[in-house]
N, C-alpha and C positions, 0 to 999 in steps of 0.2 A: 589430363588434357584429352587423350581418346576417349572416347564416352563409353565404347563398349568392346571388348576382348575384339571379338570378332566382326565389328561393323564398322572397322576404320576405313572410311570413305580418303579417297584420294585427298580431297580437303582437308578432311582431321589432319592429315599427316602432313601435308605444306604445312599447315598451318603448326605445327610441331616443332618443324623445321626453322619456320622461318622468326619463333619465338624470340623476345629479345631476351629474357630470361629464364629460363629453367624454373620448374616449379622442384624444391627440392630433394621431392621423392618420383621416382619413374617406374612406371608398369612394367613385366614383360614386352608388350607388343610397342611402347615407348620407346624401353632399352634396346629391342632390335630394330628400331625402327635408326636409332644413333647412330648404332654399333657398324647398320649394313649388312644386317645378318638377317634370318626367317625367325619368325618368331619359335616356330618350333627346335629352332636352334637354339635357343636360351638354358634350355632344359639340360643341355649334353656339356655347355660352359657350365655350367653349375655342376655339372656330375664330375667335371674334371678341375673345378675349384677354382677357376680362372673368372668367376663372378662371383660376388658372394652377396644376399640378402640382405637387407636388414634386418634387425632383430633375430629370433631363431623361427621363422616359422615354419608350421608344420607341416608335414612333406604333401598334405594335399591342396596346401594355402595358397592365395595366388601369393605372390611374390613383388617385391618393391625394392627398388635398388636406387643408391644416392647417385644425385642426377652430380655430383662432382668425380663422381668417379669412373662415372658413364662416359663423359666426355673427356677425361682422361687420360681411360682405356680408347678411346677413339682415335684421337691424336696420335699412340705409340703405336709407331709401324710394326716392333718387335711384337707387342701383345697381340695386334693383328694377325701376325704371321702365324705366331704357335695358337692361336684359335682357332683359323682357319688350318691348320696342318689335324688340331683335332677334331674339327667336323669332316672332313677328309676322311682318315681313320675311321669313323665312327661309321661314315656309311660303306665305306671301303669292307668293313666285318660286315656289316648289317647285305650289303648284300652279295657277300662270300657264302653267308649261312641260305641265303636264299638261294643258290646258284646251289649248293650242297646238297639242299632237300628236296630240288627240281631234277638233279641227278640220280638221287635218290630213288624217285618214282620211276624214272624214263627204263 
């Protein structure tokens, strides 16, 4: 549906939204587009398991995920919750170690 990683116009993404059916399989920038997440967020659901791929692809592949389980996972509040408590975490460390190496220097 988005035509390109990085050039999803405000449009693409209504219009994503406002589909009346799902095309089977979903992009990254798709799936966070559902989920209500950054896309750059996808990457750290996947590290903690709570997404999972199709097929096995390989770790520099883009990535496609079933549009039934995308929406889903969108629906459960629970799965919401512990997603969000893991992107939390994830920059909560991400910038403890930067807060670490800036004292560091000082």
């Amino acid at each position: 549906m988005l035509a390109s990683r990085f050039a999803a116009t405000a449009q693409e993404k209504f219009a994503l939204l406002n589909c009346r059916r799902l095309p089977g399989r979903l992009n990254a920038s798709e799936a966070a587009l559902l989920l209500g997440f950054h896309e750059h967020d996808i990457a750290q659901l996947l590290a903690a398991k709570l997404l999972t791929p199709l097929g096995k692809p390989a770790p520099n592949s883009p990535k496609h995920f079933a549009a039934v389980e995308i929406v889903a996972h969108a629906t459960d509040s629970e799965w919401l919750s512990k997603a969000t408590r893991v992107l939390a975490k994830h920059w909560q460390r991400k910038n403890q170690r930067k807060q670490l190496t800036a004292s560091c220097f000082a």
